[in-house]
N, CA, C and O atoms as a GROMACS GRO file, in nm:
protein
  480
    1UNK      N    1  10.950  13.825  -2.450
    1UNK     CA    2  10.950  13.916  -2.563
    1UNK      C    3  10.955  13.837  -2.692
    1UNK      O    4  11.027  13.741  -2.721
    2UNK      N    5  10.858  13.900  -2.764
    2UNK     CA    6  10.875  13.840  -2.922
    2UNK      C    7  11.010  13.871  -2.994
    2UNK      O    8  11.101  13.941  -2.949
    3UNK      N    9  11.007  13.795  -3.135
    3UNK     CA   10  11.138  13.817  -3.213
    3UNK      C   11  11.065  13.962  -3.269
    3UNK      O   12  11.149  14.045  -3.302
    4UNK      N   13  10.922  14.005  -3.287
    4UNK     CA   14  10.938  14.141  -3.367
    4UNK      C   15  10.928  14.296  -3.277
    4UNK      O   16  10.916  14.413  -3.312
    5UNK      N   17  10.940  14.230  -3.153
    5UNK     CA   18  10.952  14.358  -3.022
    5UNK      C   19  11.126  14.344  -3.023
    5UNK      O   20  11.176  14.450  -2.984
    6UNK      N   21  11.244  14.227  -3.062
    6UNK     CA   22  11.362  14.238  -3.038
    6UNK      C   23  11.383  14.319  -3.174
    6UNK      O   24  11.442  14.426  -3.162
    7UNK      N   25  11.340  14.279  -3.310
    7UNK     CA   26  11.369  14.347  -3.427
    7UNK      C   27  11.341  14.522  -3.362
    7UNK      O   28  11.432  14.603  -3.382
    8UNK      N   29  11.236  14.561  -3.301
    8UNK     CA   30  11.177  14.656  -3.342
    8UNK      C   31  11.253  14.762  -3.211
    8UNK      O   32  11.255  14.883  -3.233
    9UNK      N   33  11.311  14.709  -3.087
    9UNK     CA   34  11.403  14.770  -3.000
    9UNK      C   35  11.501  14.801  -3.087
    9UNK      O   36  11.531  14.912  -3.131
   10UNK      N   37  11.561  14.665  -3.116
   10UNK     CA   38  11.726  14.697  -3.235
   10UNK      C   39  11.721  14.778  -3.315
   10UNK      O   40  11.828  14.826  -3.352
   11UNK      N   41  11.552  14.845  -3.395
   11UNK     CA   42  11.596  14.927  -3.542
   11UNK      C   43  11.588  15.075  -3.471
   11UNK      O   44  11.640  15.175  -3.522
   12UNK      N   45  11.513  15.076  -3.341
   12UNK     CA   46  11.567  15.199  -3.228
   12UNK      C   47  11.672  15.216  -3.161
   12UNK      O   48  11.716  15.322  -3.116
   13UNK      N   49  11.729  15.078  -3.149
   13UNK     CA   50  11.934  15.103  -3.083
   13UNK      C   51  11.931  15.223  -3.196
   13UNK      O   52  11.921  15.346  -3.190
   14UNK      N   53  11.945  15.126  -3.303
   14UNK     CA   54  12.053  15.183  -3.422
   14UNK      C   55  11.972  15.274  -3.513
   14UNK      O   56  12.034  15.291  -3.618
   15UNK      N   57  11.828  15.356  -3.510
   15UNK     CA   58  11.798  15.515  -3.571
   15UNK      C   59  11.873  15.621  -3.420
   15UNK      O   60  11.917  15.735  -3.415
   16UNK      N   61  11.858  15.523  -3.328
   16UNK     CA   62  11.913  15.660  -3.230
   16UNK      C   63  12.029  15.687  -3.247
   16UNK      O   64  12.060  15.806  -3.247
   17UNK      N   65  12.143  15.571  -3.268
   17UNK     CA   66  12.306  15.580  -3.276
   17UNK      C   67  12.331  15.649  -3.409
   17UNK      O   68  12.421  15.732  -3.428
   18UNK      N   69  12.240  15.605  -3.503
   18UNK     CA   70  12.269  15.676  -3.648
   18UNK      C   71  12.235  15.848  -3.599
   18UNK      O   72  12.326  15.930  -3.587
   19UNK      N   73  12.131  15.870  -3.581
   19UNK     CA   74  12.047  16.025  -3.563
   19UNK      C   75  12.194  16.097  -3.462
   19UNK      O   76  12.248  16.193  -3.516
   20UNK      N   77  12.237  16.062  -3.359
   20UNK     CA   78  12.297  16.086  -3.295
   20UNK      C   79  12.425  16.120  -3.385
   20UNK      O   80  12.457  16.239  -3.393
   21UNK      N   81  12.492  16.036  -3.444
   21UNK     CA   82  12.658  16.042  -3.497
   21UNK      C   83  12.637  16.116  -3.607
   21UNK      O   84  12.741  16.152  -3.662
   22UNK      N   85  12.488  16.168  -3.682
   22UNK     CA   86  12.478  16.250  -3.762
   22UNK      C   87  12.464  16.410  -3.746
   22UNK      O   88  12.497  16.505  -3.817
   23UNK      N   89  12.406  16.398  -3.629
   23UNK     CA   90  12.363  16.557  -3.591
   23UNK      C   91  12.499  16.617  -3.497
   23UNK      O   92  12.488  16.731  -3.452
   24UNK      N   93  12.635  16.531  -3.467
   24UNK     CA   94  12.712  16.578  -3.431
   24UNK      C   95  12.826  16.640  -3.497
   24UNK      O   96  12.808  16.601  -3.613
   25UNK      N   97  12.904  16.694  -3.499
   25UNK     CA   98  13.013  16.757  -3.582
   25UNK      C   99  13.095  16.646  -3.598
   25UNK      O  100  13.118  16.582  -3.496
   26UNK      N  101  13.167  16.591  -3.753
   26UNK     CA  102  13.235  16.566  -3.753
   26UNK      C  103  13.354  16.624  -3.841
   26UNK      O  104  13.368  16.745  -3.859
   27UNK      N  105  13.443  16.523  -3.897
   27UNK     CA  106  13.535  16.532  -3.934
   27UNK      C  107  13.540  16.614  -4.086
   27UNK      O  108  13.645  16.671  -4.117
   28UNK      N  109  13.432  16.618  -4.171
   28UNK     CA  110  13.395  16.667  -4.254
   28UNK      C  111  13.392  16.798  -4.272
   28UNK      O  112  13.437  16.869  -4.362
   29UNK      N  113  13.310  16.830  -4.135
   29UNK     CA  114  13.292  16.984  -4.074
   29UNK      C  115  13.406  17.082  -4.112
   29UNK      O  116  13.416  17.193  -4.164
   30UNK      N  117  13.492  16.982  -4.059
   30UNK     CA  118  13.574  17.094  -3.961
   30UNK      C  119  13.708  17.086  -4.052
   30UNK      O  120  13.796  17.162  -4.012
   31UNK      N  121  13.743  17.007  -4.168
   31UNK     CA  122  13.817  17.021  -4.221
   31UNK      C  123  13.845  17.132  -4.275
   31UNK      O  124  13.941  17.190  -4.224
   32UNK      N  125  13.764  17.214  -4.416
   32UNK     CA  126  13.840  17.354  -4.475
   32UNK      C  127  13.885  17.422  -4.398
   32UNK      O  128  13.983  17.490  -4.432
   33UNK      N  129  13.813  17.437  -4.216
   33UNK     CA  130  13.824  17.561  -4.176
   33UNK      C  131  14.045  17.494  -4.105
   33UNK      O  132  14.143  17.569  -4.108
   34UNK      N  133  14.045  17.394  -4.074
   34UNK     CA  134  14.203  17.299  -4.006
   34UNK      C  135  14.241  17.320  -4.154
   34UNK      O  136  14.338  17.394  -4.134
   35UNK      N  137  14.235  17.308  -4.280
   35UNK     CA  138  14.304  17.277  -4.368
   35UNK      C  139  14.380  17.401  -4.450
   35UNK      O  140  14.468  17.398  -4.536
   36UNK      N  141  14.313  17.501  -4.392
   36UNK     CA  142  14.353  17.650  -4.426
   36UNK      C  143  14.434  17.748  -4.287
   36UNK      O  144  14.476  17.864  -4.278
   37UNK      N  145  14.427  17.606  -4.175
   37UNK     CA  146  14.416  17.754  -4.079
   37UNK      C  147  14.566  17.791  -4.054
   37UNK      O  148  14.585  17.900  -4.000
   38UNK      N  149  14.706  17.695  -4.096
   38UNK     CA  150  14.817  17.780  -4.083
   38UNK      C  151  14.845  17.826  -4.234
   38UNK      O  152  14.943  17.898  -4.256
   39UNK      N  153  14.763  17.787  -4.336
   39UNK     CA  154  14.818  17.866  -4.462
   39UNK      C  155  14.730  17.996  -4.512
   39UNK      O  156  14.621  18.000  -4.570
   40UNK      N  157  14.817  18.097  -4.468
   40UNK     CA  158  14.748  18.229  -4.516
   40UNK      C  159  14.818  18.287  -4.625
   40UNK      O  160  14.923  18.349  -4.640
   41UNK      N  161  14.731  18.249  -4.691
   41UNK     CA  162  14.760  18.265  -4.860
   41UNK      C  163  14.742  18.446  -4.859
   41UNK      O  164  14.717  18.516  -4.762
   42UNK      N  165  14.759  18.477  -4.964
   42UNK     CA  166  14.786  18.664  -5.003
   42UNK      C  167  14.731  18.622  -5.151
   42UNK      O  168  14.734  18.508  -5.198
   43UNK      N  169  14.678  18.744  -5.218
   43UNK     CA  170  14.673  18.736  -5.367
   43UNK      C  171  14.801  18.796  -5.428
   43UNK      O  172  14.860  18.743  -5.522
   44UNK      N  173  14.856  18.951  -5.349
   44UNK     CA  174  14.964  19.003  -5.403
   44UNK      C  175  15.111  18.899  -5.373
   44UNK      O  176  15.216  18.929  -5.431
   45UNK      N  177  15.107  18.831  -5.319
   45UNK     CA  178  15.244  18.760  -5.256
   45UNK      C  179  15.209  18.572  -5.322
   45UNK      O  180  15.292  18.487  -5.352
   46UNK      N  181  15.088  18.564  -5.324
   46UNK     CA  182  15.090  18.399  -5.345
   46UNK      C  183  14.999  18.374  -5.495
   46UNK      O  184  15.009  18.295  -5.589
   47UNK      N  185  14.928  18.461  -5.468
   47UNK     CA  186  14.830  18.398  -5.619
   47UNK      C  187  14.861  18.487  -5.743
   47UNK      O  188  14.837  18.456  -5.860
   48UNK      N  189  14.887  18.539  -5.723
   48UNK     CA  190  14.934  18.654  -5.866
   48UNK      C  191  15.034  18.618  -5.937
   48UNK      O  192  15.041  18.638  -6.058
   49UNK      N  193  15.149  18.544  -5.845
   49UNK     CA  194  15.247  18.504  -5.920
   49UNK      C  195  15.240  18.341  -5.972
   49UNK      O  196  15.305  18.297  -6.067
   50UNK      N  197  15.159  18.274  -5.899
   50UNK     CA  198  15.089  18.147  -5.957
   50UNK      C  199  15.009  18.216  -6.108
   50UNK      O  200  15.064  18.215  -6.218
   51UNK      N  201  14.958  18.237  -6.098
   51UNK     CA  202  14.842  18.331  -6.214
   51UNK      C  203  14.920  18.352  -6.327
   51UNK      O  204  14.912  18.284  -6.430
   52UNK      N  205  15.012  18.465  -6.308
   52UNK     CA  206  15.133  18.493  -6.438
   52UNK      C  207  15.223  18.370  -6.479
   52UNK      O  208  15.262  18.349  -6.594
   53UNK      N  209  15.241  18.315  -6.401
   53UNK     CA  210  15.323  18.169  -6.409
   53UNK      C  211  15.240  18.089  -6.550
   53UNK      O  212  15.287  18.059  -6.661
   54UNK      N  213  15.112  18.071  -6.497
   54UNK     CA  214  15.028  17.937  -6.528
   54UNK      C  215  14.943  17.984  -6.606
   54UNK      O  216  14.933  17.918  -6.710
   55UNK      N  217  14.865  18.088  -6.597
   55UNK     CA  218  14.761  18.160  -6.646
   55UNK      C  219  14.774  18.291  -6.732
   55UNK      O  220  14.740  18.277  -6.849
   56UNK      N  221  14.799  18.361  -6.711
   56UNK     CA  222  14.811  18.531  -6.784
   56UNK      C  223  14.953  18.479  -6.877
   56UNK      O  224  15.062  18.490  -6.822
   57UNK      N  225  14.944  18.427  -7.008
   57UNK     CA  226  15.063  18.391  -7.018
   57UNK      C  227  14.940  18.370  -7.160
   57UNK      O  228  14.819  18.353  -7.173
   58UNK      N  229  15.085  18.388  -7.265
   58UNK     CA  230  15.065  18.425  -7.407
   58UNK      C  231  14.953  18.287  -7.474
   58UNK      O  232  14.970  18.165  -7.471
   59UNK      N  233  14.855  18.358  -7.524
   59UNK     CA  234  14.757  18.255  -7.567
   59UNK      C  235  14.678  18.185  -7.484
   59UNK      O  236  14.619  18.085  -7.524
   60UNK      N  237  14.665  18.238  -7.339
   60UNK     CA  238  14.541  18.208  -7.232
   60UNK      C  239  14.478  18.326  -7.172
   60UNK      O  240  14.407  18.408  -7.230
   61UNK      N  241  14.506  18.325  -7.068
   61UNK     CA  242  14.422  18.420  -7.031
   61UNK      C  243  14.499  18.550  -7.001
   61UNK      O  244  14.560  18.578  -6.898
   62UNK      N  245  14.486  18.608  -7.088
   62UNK     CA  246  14.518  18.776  -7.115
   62UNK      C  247  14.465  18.857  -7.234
   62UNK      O  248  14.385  18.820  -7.319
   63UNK      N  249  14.507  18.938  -7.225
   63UNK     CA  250  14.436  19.049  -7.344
   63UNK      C  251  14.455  19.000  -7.491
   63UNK      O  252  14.551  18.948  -7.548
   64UNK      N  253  14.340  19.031  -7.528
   64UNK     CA  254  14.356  19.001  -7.679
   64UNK      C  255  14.290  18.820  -7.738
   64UNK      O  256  14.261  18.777  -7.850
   65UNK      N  257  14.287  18.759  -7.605
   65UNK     CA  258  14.220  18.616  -7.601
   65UNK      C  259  14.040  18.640  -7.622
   65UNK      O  260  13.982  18.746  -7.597
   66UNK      N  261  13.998  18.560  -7.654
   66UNK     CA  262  13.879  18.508  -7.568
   66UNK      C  263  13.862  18.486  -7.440
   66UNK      O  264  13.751  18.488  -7.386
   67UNK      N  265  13.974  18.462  -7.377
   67UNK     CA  266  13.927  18.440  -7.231
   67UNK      C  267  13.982  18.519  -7.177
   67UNK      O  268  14.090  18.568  -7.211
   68UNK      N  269  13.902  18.554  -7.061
   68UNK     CA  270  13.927  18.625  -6.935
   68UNK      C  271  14.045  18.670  -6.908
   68UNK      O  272  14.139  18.591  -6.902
   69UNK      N  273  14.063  18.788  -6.889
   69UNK     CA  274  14.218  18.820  -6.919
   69UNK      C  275  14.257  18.846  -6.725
   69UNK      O  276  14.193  18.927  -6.658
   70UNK      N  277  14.358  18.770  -6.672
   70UNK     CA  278  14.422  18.739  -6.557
   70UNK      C  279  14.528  18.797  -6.515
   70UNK      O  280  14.596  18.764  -6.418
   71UNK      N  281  14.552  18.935  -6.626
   71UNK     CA  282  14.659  19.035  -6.593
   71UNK      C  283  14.608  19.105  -6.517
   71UNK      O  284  14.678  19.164  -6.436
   72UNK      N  285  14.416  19.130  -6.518
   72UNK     CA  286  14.349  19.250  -6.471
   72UNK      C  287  14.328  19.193  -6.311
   72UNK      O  288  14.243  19.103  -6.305
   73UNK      N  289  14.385  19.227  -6.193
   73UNK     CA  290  14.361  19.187  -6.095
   73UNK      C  291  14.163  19.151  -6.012
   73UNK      O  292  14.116  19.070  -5.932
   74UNK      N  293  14.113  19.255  -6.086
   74UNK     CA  294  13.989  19.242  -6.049
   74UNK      C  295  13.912  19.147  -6.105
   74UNK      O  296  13.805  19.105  -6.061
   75UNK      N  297  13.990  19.100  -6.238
   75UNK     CA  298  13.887  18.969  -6.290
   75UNK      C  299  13.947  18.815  -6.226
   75UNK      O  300  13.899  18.705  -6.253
   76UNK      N  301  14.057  18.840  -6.141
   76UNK     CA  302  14.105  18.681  -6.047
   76UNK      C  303  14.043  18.723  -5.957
   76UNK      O  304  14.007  18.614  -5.913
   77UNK      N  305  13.985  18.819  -5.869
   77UNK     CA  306  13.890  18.869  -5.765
   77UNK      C  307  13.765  18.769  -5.788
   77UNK      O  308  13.728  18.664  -5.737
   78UNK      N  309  13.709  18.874  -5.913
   78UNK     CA  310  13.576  18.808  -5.915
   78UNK      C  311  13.570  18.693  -5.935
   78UNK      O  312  13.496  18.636  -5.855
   79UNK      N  313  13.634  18.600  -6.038
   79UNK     CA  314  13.624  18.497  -6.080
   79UNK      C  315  13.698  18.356  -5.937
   79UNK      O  316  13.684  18.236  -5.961
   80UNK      N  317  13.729  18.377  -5.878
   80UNK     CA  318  13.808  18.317  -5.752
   80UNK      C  319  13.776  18.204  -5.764
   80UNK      O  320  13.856  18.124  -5.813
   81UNK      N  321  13.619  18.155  -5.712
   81UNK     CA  322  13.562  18.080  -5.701
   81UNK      C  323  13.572  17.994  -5.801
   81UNK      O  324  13.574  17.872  -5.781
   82UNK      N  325  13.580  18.049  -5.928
   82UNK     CA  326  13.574  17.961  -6.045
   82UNK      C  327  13.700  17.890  -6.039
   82UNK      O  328  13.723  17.770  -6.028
   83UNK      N  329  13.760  17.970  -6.047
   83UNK     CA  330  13.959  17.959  -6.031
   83UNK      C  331  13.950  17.846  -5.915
   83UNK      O  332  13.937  17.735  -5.967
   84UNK      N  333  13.953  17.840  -5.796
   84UNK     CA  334  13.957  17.757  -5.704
   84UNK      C  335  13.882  17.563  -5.760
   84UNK      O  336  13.930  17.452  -5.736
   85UNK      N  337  13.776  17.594  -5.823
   85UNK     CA  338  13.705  17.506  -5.848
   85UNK      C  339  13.784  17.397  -5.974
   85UNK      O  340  13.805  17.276  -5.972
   86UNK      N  341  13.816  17.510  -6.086
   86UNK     CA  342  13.908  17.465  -6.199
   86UNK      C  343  14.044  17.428  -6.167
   86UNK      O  344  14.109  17.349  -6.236
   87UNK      N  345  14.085  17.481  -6.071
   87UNK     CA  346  14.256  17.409  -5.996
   87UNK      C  347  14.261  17.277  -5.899
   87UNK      O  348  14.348  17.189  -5.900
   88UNK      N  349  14.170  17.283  -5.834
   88UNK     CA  350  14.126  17.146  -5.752
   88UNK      C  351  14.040  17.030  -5.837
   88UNK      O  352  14.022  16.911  -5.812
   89UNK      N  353  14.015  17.077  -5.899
   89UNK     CA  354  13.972  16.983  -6.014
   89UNK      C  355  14.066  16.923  -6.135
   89UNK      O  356  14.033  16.818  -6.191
   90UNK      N  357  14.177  16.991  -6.168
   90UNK     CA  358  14.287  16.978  -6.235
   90UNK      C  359  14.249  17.033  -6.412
   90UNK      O  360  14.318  17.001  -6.510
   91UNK      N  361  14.115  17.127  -6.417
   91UNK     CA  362  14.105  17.128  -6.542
   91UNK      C  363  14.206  17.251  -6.616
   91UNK      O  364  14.264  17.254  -6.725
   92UNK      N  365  14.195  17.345  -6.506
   92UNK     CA  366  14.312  17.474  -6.538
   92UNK      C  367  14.434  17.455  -6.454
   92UNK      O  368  14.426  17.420  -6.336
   93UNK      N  369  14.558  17.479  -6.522
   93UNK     CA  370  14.574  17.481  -6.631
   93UNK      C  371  14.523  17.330  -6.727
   93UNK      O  372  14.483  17.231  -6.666
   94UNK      N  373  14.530  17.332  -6.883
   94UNK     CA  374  14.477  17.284  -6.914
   94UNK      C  375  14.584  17.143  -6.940
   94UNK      O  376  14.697  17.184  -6.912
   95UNK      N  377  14.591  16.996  -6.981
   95UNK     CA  378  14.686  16.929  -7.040
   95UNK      C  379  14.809  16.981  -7.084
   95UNK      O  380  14.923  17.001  -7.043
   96UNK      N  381  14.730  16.997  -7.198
   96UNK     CA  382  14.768  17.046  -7.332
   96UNK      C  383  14.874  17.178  -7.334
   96UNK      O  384  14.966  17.210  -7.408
   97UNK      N  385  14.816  17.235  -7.222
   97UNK     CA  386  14.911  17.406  -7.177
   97UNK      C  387  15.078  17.340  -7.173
   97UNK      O  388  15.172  17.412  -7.203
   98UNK      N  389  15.098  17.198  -7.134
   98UNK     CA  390  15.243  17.184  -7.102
   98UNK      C  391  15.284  17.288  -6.900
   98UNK      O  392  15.384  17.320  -6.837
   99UNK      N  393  15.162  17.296  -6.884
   99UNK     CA  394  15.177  17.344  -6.688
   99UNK      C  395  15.118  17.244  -6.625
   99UNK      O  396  15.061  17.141  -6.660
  100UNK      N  397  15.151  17.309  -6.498
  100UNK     CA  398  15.117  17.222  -6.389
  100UNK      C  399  15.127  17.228  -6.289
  100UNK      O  400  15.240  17.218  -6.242
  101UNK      N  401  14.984  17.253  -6.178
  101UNK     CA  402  15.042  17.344  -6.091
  101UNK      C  403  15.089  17.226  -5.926
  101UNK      O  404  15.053  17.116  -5.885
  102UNK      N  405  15.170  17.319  -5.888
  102UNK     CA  406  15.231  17.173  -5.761
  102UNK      C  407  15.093  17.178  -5.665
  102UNK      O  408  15.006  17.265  -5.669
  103UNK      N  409  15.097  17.044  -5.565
  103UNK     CA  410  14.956  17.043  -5.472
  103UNK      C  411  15.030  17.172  -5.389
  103UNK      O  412  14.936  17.203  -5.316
  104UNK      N  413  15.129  17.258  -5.358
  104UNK     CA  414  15.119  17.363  -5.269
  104UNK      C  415  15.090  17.481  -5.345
  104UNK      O  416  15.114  17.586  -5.284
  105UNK      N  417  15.060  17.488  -5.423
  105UNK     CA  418  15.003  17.612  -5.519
  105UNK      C  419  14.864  17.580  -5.526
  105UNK      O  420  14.787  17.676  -5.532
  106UNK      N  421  14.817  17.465  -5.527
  106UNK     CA  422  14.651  17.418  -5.553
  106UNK      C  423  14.595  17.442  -5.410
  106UNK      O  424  14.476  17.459  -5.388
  107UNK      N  425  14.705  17.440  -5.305
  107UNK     CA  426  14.639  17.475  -5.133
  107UNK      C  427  14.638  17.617  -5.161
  107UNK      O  428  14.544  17.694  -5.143
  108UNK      N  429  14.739  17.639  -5.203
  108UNK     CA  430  14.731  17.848  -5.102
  108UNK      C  431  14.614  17.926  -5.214
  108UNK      O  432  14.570  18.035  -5.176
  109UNK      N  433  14.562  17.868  -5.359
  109UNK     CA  434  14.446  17.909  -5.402
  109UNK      C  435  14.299  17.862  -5.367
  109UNK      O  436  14.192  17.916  -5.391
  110UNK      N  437  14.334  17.720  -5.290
  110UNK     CA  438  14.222  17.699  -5.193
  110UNK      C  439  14.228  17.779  -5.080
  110UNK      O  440  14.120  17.834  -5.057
  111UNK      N  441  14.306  17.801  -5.012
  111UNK     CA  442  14.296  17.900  -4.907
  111UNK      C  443  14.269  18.027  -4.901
  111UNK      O  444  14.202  18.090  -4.819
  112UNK      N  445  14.348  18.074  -5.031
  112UNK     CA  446  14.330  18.236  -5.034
  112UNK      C  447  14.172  18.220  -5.059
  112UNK      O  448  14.104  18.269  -4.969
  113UNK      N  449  14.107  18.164  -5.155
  113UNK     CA  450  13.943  18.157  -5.178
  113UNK      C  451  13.853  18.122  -5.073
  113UNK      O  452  13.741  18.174  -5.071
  114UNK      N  453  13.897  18.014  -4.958
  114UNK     CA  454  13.843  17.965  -4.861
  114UNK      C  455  13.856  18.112  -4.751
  114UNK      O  456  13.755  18.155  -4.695
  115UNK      N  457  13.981  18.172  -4.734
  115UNK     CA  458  13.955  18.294  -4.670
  115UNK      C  459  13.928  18.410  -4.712
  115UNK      O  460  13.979  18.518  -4.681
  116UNK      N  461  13.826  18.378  -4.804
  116UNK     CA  462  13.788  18.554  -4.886
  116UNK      C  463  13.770  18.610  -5.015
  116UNK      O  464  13.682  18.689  -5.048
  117UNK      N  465  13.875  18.555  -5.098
  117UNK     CA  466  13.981  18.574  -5.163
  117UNK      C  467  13.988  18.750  -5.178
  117UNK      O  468  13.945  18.819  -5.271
  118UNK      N  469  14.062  18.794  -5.047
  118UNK     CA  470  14.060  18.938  -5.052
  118UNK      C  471  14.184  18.986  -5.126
  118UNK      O  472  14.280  18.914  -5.154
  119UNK      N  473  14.171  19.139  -5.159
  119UNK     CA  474  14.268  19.187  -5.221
  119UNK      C  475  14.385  19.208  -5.136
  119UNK      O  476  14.400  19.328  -5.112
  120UNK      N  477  14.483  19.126  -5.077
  120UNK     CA  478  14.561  19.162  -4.981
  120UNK      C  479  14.696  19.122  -5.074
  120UNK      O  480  14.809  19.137  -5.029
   0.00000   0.00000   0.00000
């Protein structure tokens, strides 16, 4: 055997081992669904009172602001996603607010959003 029939077996070891360890499930997968699955977050019991804490609070988000007012339960509904995105990211609350939310308040609004974010 030549050296470009050994090159050309070897770059087939390793597209098959790559193709293979890609098209299988890994660890990536399967995390949100393990990383949520004993915390069942509530909106009435876990996120509402995070919300009034951090958020619906004089000069953010409530009535009479520019922004999105977070007293009205249906606008942390709709907006969830956003909410989830801006807390795991650390942009809401903001510096400057003087808050801060703990990493078990930043899980149970990943979770409550990862499972739904239903009105429960």
């Amino acid at each position: 055997m030549t050296i470009k029939n050994y090159l050309s077996a070897a770059i087939l070891v390793f597209l098959s081992i790559t193709s293979f360890s890609c098209s299988s499930e890994n660890e990536d997968d399967l995390l949100p669904k393990e990383r949520c699955e004993e915390q069942a977050a509530t909106l009435s019991g876990d996120i509402i009172p995070i919300i009034n804490q951090n958020c619906a609070v004089s000069g953010c988000h409530v009535s009479g602001t520019n922004r999105v007012d977070f007293s009205i339960t249906e606008n942390i509904i709709s907006r969830a996603n956003q909410i989830k995105n801006f807390t795991q990211n650390n942009i809401m609350p903001p510096k400057a607010s003087g808050k801060q939310l703990s990493d078990t308040e930043k899980e149970l609004i990943y979770c409550w959003v990862d499972q739904g974010a239903l009105d429960n």
